[in-house]
ROPABA-660465 format. One line per 10 residues: number of its first residue (from 1); their letters; for each residue x, y, z of N, C-alpha, C, O. Coordinates in nm, 4 decimals. Example, Ala and Ser with C-alpha at 12.3 -4.5 7.8 and 13.67 -1.06 7.14 Angstrom:
<keros>
1 = AS = 1.3190/-0.5690/0.7800/1.2300/-0.4500/0.7800/1.3200/-0.3300/0.7800/1.4236/-0.3319/0.8465; 1.2850/-0.2250/0.7080/1.3670/-0.1060/0.7140/1.2900/0.0030/0.7870/1.3409/0.1138/0.8039
</keros>
This chain:
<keros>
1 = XXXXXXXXXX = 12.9868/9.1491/11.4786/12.8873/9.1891/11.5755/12.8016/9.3040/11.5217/12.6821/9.3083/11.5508; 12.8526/9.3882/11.4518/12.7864/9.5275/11.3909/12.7116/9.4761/11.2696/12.6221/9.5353/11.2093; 12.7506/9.3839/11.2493/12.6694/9.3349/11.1080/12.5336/9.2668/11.1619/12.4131/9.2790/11.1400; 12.6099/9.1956/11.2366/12.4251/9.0950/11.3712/12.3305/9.1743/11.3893/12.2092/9.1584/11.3760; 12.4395/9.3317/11.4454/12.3006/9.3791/11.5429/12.2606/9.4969/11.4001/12.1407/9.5085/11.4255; 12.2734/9.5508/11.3242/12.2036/9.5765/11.2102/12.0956/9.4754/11.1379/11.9888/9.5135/11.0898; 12.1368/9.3574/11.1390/12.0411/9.2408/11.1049/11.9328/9.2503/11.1832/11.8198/9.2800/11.1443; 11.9696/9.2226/11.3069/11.8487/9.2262/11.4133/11.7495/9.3486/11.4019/11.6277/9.3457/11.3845; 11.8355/9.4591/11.4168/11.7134/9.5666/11.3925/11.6511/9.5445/11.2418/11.5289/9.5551/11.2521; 11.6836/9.5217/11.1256/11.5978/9.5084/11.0144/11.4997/9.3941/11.0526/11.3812/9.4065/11.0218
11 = XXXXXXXXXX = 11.5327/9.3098/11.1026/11.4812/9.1784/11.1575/11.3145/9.2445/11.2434/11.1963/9.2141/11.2275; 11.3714/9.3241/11.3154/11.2513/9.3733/11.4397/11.1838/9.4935/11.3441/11.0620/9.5025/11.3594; 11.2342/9.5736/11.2620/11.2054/9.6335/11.1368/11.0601/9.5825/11.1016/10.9462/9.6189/11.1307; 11.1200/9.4749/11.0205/10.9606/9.3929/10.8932/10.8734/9.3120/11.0111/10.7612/9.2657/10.9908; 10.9460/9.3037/11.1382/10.8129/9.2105/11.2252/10.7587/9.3050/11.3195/10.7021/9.2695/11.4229; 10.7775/9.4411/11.2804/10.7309/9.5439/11.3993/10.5758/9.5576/11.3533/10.5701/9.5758/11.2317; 10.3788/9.5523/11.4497/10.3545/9.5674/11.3598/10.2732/9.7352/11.2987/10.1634/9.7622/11.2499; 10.3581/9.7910/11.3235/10.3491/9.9342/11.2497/10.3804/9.9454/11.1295/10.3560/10.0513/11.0717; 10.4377/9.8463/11.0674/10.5185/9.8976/10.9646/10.4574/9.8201/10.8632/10.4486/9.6976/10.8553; 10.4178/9.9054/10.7891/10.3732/9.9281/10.6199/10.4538/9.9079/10.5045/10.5221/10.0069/10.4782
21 = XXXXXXXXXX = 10.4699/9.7987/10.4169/10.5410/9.7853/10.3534/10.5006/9.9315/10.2553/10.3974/9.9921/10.2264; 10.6072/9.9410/10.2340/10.6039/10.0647/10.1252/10.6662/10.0429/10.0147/10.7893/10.0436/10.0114; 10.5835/10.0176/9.8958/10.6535/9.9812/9.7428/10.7520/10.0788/9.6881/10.8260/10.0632/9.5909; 10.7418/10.1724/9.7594/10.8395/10.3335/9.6953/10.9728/10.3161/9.7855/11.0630/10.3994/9.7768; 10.9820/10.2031/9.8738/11.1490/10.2033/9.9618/11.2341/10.2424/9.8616/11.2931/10.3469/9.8887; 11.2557/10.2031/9.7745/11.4010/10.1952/9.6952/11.4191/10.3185/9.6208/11.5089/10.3212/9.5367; 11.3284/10.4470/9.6444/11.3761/10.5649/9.6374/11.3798/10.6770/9.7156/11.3885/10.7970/9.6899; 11.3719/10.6166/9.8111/11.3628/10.6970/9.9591/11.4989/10.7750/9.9604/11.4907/10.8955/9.9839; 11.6651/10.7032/9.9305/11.7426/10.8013/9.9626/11.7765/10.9471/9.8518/11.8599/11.0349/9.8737; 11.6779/10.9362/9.7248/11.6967/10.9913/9.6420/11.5990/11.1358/9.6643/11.5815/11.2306/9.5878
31 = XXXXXXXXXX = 11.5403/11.1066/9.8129/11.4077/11.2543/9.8706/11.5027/11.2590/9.9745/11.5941/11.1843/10.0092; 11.4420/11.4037/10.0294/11.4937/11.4204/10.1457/11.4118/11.3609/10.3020/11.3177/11.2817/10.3074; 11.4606/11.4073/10.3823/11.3901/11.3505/10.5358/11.2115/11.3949/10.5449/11.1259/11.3439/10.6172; 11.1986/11.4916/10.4576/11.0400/11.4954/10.4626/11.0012/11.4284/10.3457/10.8940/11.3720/10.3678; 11.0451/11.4071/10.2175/10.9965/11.3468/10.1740/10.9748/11.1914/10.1724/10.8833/11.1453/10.1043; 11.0521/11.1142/10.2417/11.0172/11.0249/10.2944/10.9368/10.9762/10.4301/10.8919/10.8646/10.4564; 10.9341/11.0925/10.5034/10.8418/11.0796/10.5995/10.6631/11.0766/10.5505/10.5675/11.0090/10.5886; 10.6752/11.1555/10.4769/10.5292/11.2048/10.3834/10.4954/11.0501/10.2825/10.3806/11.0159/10.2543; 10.5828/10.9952/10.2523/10.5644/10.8872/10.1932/10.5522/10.7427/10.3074/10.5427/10.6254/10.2714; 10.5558/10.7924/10.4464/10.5298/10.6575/10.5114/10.4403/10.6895/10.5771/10.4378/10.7806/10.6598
41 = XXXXXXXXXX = 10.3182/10.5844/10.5331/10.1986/10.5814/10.6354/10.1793/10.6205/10.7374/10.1040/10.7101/10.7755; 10.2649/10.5379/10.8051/10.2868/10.5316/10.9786/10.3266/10.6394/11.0381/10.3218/10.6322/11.1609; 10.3770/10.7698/10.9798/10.4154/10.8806/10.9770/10.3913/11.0088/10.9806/10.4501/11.1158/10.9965; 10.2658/10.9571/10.9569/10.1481/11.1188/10.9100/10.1253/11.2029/11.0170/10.1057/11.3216/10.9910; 10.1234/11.1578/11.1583/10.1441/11.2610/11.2785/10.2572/11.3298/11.2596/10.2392/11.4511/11.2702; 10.3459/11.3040/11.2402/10.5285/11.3352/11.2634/10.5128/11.4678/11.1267/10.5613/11.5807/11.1191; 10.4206/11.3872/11.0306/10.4425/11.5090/10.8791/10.3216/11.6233/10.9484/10.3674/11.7357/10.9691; 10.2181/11.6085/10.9737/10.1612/11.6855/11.0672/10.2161/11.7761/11.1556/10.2017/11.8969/11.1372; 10.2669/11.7393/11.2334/10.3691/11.8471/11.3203/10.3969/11.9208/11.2871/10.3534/12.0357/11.2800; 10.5503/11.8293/11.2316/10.6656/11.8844/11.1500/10.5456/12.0552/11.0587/10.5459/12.1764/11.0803
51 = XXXXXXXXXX = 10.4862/11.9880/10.9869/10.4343/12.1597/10.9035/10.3445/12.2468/11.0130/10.2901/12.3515/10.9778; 10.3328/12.1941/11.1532/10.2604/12.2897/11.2160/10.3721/12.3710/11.3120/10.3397/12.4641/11.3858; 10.4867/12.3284/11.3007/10.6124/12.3705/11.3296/10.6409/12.4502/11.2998/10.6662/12.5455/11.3734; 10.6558/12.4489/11.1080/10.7060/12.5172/11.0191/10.8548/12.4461/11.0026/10.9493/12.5157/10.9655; 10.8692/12.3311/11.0262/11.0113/12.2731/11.0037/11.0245/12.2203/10.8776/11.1344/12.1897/10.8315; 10.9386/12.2096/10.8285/10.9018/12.1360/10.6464/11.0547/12.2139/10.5733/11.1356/12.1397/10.5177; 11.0733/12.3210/10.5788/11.1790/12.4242/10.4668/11.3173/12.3555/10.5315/11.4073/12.3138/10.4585; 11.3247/12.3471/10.7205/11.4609/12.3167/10.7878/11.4907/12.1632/10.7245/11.5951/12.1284/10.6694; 11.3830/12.0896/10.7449/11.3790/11.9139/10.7154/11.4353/11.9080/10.5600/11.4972/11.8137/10.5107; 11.3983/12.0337/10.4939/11.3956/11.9919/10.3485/11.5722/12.0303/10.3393/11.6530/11.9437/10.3054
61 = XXXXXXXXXX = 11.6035/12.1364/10.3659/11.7539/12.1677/10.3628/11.8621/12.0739/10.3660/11.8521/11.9514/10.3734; 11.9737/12.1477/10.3592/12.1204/12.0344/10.3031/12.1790/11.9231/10.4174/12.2485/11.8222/10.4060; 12.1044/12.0049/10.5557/12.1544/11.8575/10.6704/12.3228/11.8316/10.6413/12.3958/11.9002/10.5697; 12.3436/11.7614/10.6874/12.2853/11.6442/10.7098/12.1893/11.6276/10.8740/12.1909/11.7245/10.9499; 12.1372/11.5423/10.9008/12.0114/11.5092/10.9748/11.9994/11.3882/11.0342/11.9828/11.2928/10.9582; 12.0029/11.3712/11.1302/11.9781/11.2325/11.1366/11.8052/11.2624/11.2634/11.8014/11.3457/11.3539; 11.6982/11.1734/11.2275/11.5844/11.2127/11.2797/11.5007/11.1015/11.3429/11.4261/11.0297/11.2762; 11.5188/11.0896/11.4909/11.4298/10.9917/11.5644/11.2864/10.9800/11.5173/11.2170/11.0699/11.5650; 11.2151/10.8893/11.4312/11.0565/10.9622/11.3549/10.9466/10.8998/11.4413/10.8637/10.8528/11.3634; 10.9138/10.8813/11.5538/10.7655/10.8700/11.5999/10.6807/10.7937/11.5108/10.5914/10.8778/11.5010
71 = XXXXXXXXXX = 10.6589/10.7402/11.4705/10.5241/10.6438/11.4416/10.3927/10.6939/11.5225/10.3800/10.6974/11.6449; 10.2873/10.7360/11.4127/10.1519/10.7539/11.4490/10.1056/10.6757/11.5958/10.0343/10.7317/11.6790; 10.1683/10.5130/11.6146/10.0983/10.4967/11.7278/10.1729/10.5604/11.8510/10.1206/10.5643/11.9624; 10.3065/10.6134/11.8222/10.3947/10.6354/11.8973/10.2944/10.7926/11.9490/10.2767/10.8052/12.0702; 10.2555/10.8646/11.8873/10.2047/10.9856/11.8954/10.0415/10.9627/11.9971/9.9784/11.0300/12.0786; 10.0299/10.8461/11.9405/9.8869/10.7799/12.0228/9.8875/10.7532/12.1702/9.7867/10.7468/12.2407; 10.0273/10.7365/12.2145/10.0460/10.6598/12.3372/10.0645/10.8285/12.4196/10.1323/10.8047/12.5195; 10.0494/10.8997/12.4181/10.1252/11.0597/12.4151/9.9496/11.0646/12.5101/9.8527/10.9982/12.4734; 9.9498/11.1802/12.6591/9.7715/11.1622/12.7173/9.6600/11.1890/12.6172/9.6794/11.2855/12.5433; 9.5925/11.1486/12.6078/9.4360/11.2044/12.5824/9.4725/11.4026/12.5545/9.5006/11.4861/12.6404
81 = XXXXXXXXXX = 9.4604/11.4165/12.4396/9.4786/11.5575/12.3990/9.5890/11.6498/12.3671/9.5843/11.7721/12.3533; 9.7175/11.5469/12.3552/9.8215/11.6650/12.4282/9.8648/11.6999/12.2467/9.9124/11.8081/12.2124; 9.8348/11.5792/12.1436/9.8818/11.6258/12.0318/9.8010/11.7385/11.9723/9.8594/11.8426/11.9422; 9.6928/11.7280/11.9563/9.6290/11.8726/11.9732/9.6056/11.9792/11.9837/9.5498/12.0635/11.9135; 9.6851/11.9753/12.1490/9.7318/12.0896/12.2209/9.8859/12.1389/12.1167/9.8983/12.2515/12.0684; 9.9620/12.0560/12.1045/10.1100/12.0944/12.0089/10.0687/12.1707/11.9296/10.1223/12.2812/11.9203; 9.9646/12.1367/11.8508/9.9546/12.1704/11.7130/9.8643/12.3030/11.7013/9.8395/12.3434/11.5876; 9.8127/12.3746/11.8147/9.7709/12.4546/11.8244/9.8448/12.5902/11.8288/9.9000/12.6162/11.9357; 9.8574/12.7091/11.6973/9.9491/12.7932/11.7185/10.0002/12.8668/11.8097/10.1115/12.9170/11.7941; 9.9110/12.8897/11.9446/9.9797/12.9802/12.0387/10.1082/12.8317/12.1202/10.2064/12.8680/12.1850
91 = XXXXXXXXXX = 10.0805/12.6938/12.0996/10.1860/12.6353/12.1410/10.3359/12.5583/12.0624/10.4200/12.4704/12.0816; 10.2902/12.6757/11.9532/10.4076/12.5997/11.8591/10.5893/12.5990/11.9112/10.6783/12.5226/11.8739; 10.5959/12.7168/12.0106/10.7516/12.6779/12.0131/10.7433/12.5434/12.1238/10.8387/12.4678/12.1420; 10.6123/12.5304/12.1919/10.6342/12.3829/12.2384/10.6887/12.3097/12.1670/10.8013/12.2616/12.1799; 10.5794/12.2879/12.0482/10.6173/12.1703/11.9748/10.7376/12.1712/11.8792/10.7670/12.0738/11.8098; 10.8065/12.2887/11.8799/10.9212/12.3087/11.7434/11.0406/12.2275/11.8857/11.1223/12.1447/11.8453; 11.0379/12.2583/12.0290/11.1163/12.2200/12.1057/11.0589/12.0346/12.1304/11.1294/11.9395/12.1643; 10.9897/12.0353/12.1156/10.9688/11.8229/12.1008/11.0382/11.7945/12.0016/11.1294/11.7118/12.0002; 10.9902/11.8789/11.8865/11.0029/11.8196/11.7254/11.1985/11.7791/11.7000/11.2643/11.6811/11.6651; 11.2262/11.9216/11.7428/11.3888/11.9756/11.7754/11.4646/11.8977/11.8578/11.5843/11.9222/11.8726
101 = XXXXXXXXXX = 11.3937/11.7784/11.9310/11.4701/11.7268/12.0670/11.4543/11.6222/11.9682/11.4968/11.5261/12.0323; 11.4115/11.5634/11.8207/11.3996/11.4375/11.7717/11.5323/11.3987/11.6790/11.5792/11.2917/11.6401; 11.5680/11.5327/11.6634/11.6964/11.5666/11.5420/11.8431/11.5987/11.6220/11.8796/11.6760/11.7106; 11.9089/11.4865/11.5328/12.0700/11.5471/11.5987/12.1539/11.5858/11.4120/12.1592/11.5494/11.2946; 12.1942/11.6683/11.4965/12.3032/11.7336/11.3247/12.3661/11.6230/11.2949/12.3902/11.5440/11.3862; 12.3993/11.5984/11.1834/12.4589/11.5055/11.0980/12.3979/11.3436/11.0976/12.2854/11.3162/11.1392; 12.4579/11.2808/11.0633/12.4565/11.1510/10.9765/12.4864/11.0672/11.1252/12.5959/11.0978/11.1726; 12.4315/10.9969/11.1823/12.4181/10.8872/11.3211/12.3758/10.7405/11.2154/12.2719/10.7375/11.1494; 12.4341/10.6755/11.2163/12.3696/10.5319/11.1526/12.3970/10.4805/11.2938/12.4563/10.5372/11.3855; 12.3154/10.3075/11.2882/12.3397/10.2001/11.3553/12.4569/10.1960/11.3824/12.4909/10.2146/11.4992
111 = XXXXXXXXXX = 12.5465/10.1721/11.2882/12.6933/10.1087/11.3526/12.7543/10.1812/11.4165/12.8555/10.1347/11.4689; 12.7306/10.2831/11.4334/12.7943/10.4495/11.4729/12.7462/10.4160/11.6863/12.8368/10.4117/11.7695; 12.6224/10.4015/11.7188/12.5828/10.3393/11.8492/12.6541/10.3198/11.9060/12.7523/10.2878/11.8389; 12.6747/10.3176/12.0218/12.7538/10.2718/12.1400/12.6809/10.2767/12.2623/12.5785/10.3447/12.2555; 12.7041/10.2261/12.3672/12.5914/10.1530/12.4778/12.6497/10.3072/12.5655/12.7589/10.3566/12.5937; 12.5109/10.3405/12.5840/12.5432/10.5252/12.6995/12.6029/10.6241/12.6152/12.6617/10.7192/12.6668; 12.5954/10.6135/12.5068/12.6278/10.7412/12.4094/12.5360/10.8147/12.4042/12.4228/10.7870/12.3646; 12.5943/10.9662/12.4630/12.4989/11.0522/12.4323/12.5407/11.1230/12.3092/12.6451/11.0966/12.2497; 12.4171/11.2552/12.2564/12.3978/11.2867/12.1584/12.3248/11.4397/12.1701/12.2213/11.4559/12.2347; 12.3829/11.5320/12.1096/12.3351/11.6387/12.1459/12.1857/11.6481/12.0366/12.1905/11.5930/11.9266
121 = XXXXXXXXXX = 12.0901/11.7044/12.0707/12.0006/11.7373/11.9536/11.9530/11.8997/11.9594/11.9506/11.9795/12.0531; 11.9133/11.9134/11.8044/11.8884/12.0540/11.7419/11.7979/12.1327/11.8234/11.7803/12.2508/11.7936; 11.7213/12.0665/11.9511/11.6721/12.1347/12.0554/11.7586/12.1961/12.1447/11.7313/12.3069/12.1909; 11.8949/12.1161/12.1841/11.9504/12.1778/12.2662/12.0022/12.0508/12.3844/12.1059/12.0564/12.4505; 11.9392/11.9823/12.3870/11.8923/11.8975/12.5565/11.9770/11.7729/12.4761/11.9720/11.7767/12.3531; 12.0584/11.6570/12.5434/12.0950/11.5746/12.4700/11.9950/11.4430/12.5543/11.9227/11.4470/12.6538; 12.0465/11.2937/12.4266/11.9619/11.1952/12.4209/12.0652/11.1078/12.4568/12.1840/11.1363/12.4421; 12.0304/11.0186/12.4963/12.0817/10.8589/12.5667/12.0158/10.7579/12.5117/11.8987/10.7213/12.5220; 12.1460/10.7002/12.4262/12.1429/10.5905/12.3262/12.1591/10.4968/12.4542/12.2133/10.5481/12.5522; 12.1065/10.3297/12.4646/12.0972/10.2600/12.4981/12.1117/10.1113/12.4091/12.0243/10.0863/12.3262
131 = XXXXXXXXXX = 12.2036/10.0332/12.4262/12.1969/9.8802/12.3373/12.1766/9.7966/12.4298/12.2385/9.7760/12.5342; 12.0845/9.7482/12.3849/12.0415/9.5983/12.5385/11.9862/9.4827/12.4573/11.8922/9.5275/12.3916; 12.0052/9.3405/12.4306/11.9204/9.2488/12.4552/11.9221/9.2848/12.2359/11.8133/9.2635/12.1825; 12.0225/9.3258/12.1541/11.9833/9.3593/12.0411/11.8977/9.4593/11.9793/11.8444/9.4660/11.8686; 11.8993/9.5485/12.0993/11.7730/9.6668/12.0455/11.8520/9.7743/12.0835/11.9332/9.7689/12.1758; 11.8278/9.8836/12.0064/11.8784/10.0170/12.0614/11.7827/10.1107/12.1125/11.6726/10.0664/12.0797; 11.7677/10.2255/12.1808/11.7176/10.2611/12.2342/11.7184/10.4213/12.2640/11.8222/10.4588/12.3185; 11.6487/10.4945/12.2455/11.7076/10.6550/12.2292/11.6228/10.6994/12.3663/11.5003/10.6890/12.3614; 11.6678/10.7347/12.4536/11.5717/10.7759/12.5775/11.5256/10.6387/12.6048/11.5997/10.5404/12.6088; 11.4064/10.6388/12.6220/11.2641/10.5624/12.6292/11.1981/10.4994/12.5189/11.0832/10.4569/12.5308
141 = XXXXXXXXXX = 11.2500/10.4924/12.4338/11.1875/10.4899/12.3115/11.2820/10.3515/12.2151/11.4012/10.3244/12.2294; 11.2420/10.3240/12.1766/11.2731/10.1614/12.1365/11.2891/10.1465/11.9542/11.2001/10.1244/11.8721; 11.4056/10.1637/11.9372/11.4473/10.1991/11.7792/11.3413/10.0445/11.6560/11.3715/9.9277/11.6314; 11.2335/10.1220/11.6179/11.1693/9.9852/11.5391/11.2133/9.9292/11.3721/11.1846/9.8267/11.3102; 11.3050/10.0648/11.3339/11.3165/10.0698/11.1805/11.4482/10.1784/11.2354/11.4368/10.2855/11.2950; 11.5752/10.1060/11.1904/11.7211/10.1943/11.1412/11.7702/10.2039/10.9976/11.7344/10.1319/10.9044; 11.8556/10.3014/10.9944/11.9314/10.3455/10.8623/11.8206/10.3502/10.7754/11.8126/10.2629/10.6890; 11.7396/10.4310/10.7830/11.6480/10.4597/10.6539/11.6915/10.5739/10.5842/11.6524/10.6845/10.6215; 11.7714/10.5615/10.4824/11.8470/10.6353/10.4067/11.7442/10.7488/10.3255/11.6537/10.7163/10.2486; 11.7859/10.9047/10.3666/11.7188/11.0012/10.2801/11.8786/11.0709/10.2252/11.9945/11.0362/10.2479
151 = XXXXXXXXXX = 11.8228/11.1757/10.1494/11.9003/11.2535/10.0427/11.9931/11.3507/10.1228/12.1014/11.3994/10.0904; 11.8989/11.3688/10.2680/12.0257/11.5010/10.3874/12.0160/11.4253/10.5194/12.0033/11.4904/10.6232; 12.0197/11.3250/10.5218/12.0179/11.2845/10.6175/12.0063/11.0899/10.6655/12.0662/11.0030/10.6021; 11.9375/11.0689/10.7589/11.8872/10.9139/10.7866/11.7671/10.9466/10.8659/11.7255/11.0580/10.8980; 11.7134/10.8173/10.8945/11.5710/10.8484/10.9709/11.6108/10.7203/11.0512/11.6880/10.6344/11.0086; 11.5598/10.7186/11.1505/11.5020/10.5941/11.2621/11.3907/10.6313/11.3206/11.3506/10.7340/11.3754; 11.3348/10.4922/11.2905/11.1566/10.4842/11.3436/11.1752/10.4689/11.4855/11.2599/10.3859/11.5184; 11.0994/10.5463/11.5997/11.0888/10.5194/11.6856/10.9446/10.4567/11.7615/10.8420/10.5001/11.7093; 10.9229/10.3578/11.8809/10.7661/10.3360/11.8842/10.7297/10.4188/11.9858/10.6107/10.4121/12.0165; 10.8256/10.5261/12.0721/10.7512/10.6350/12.1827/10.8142/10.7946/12.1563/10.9332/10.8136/12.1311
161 = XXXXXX = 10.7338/10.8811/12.1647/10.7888/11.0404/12.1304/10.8752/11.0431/12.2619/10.8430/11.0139/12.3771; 10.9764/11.0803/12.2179/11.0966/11.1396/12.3518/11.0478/11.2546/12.3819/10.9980/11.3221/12.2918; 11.0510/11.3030/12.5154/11.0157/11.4708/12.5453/11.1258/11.5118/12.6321/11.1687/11.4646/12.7374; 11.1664/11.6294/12.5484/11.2408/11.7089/12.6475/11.2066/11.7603/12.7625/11.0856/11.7750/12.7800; 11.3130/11.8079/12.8880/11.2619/11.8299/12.9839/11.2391/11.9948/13.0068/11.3185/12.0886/13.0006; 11.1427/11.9906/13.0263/11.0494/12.1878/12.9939/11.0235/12.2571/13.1401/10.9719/12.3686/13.1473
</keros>
């Protein structure tokens, strides 16, 4: 069954259509969690942030990490202005507390999931894993790409920004 539903998500993975084949996959676990974020297209809001944060030095560190990553359109669906507003310095501990609610300490893969597992994250506030129908689910947010192996950590693509409650 853990082997299926890993299939399935790679499956919903290559037919999601956000996702950019990237000729550099096969050295992704040899960077860390920013450097593979910086290397995926679809990503460039999330690498945006992340350095208007100042989380670039935390992301780069020994982790381990495991990091819900937003997809650019995921950041799109967010009202009329509000990324903007994040990235503007008088609202940065806003956004270090979004960015912070995306990351849980250590190593979370797929098989690790369980249906209503929560999860504390480096913000503070915890997240609610969801398995339904072959999809997993972190909050609201609909897992499009799992186990993307970096050097301190893993990544999962998500297609909606989770927000903590402020």
């Amino acid at each position: 069954m853990k082997k299926l539903f890993t299939f399935a998500l790679l499956v919903a993975f290559f037919a999601t259509s956000a996702f950019t084949v990237n000729k550099n996959a096969s050295i992704y676990e040899d960077n860390d969690i920013v450097d593979v974020a910086v290397a995926t297209d679809f990503l460039s809001t999330l690498v945006a942030a992340v350095k208007a944060g100042d989380l670039v030095d935390v992301l780069k560190g020994d982790g381990p990490f495991t990091v819900f990553a937003p997809t650019n359109d995921a950041f799109a669906k967010l009202p009329a202005g509000t990324v903007e507003e994040l990235l503007k310095p008088e609202n940065k501990a806003q956004l270090v507390a979004v960015l912070t609610y995306h990351v849980v300490p250590g190593k979370v893969y797929s098989k690790d999931l369980k249906d209503g597992m929560k999860a504390k994250t480096a913000q503070g506030s915890e997240v609610t894993i969801t398995l339904k129908d072959g999809k997993a689910m972190v909050n609201n947010a609909t897992v499009s790409a799992a186990d993307i192996e970096a050097s301190n950590g893993v990544v999962h693509v998500i297609d909606t920004v989770i927000l903590p409650s402020m």
